[in-house]
C-alpha positions in Angstrom: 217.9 -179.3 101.1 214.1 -180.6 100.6 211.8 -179.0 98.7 209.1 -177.0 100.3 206.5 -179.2 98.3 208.2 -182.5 99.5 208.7 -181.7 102.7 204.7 -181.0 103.6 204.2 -183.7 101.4 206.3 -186.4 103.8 204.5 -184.4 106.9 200.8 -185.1 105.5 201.9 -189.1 104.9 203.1 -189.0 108.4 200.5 -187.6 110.0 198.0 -190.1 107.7 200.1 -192.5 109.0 200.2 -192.2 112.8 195.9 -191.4 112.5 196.0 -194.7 110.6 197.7 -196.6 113.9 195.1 -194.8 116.1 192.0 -196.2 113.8 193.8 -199.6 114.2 194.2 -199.6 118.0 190.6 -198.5 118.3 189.6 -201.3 115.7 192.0 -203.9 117.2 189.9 -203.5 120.9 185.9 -203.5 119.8 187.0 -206.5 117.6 189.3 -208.0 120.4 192.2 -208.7 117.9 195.4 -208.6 120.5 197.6 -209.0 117.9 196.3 -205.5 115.5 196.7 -203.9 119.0 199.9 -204.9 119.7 201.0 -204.3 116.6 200.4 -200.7 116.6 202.9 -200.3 119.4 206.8 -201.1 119.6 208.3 -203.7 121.8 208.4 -202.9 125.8 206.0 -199.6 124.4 205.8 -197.4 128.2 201.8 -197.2 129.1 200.1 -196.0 131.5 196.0 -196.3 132.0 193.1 -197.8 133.0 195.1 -201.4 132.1 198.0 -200.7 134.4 201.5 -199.2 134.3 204.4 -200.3 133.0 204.8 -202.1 129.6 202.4 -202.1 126.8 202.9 -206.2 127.8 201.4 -205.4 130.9 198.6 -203.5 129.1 197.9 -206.4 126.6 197.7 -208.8 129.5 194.9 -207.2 131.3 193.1 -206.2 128.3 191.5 -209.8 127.5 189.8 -209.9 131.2 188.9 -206.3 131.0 186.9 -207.2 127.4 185.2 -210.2 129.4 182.8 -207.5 131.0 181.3 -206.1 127.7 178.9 -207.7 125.5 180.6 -205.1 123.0 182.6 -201.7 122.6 183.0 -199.1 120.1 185.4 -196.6 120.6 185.3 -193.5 118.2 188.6 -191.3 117.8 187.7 -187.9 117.6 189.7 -184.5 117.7 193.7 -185.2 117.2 196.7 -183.5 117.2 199.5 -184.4 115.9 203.0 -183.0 115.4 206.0 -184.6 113.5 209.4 -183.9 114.2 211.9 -186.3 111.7 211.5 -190.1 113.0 209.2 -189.2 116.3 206.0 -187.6 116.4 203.4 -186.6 119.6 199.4 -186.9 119.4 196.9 -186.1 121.7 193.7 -187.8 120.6 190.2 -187.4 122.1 187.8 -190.7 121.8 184.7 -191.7 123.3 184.2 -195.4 124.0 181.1 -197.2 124.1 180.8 -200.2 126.6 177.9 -202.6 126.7 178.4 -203.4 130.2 177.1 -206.5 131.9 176.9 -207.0 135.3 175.2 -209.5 138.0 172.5 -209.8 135.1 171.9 -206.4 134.3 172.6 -204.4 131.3 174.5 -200.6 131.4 176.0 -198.4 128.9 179.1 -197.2 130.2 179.8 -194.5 128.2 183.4 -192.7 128.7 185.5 -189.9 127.5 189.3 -190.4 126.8 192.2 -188.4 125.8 194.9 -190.5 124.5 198.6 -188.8 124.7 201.0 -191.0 122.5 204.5 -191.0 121.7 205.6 -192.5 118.1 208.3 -193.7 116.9 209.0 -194.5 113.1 211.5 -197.8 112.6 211.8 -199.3 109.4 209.3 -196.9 107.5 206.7 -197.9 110.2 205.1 -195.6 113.0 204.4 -197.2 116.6 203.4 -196.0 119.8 206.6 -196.1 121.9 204.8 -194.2 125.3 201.1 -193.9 125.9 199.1 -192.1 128.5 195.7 -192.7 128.5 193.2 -189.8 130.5 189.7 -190.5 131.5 188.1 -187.3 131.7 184.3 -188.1 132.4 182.0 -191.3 132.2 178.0 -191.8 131.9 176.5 -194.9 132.9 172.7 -195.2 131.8 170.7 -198.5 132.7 169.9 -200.4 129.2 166.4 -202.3 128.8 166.1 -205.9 127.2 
């Protein structure tokens, strides 16, 4: 049996863990690195979102067209939950992303709230996304000068 002491110690590395593949997703899209994205999800991950349904393939496919519209995007992970249970865990993360939106010559922030709701799997020491569903709750658009 594992002591009390180890066991919230492996819990607090796993949950630093699966937080760390969240920050890298988010990272991976503003700096449009396909491969940090797909890296924080496992092979065939399910997805469904804003990017389609299906595979995460399907996901990563639309994702390089979607990025054409925005001069830039920032997307801050906020509030997270996150429970472990052995190998899989659950999280429910709230984000707001940023868009610099550019359209027929003209400028818009497009500002939008997210929940993500992810499924991880740990294989080989590593956590992935296995199943994400990704929520918009509420956009802002506001006209941006110069």
């Amino acid at each position: 049996m594992e002591e009390p002491i180890t066991a919230a110690l492996r819990e607090l590395q796993d949950r630093v863990a699966i937080r760390d593949v969240l920050l890298r997703y988010a990272c991976g899209v503003d700096r449009r690195d396909l491969p940090l994205v797909a890296a924080c999800f496992t092979a065939h991950a399910d997805y469904e979102g804003a990017l389609g349904t299906g595979t995460v393939e399907t996901a990563l496919a639309a994702l390089p067209q979607r990025l054409q519209r925005y001069e830039r995007t920032m997307h801050f992970m906020g509030n997270q939950l996150i429970e472990v249970n052995g190998d899989t865990a659950t999280s429910e993360t709230y984000a707001i992303a940023y868009h610099n939106l550019v359209e027929d010559g003209a400028r818009t922030l497009l500002t939008v709230g997210i929940r993500y709701l992810d499924d991880f799997v740990r294989a080989d020491g590593t956590w992935r996304i296995c199943r994400r569903v990704v929520q918009r709750e509420w956009e802002r658009r506001e006209a941006m000068n110069g």
